[in-house]
C-alpha positions as CSV (number, residue, x, y, z in Angstrom):
1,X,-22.3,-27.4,24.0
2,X,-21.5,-31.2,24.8
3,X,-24.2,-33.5,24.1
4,X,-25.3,-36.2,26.7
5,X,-22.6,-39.2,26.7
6,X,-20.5,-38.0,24.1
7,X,-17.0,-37.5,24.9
8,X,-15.4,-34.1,25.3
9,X,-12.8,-34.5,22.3
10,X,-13.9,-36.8,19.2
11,X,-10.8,-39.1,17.9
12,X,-10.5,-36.7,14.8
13,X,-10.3,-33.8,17.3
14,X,-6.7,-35.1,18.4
15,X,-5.0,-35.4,15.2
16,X,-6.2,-31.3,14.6
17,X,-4.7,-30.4,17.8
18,X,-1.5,-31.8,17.3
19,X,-1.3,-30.4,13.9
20,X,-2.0,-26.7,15.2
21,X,0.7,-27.0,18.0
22,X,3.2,-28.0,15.2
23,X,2.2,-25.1,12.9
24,X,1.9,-23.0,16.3
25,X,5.6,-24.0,16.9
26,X,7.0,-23.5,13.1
27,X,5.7,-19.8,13.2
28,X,7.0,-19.5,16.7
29,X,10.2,-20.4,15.4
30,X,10.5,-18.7,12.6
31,X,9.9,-15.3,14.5
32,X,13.1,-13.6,15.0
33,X,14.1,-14.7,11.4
34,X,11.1,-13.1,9.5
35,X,12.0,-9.7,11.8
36,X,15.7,-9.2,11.1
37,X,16.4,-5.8,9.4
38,X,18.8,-3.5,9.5
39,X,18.7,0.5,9.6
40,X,19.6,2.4,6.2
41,X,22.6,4.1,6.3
42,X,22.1,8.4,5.6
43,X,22.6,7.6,1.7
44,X,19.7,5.6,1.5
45,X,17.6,7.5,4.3
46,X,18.5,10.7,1.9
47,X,17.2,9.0,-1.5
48,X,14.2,7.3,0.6
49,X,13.3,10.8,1.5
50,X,13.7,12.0,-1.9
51,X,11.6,9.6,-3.6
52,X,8.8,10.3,-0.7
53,X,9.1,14.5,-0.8
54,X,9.1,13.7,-5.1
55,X,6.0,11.5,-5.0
56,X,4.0,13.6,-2.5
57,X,5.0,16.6,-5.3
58,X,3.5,14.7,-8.0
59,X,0.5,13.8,-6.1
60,X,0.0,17.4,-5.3
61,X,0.7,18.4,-8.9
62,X,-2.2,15.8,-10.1
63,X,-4.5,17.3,-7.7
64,X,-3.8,21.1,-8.7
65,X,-4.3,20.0,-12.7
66,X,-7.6,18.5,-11.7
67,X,-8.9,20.9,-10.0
68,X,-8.3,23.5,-12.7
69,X,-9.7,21.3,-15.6
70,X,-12.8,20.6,-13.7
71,X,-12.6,24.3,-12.4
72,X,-12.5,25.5,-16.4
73,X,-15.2,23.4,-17.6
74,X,-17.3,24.8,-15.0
75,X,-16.9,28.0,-16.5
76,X,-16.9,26.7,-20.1
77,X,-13.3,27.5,-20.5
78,X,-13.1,24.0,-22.0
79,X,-15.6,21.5,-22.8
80,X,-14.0,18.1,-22.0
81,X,-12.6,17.8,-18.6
82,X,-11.6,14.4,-19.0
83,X,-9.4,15.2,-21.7
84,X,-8.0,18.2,-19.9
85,X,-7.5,15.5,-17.0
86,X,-5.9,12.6,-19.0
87,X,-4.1,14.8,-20.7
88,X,-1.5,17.0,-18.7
89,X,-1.8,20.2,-21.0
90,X,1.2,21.7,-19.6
91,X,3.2,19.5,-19.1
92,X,3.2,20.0,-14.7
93,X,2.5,16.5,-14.3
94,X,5.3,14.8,-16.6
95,X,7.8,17.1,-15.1
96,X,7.1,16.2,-11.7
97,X,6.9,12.6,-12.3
98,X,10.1,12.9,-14.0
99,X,12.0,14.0,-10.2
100,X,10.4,10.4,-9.2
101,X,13.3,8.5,-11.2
């Protein structure tokens, strides 16, 4: 809201205005710099894919130990679950991770 006989734009007003329109004008400029890429050729769209389909197999790996540690100390197959979680006891998750490399 402007106040009764104050002006529209203060004098410290300006001085922000002009320094928006040069920061405005650096990004601006610097636009089709920061977005240069290039497509991967099929050797690196193979390994890119590799790492992904590895990682997704490790994740799932993970999931499948957890649920059977918390699934045996449910039924008092065990009686740490956190261990059985930290702890890999057959060795699933290690092997999987291993592929990531």
């Amino acid at each position: 809201m402007i106040a009764k006989g104050k002006p529209f734009m203060s004098a410290m007003s300006i001085p922000s205005i002009g320094m928006a329109a040069a920061v405005a004008v650096m990004f601006l400029g610097m636009g089709p710099l920061a977005s240069v890429a290039r497509a991967q050729d099929a050797a690196e769209v193979k390994c890119i894919n590799g790492i992904n389909n590895a990682s997704s197999k490790v994740g799932k790996t993970v999931g499948k130990n957890n649920a059977k540690c918390v699934g045996d100390a449910t039924k008092s197959k065990i009686t740490d679950a956190d261990a059985c979680i930290d702890g890999d006891p057959k060795g699933k998750i290690g092997k999987a991770t291993a592929k990531v490399d």
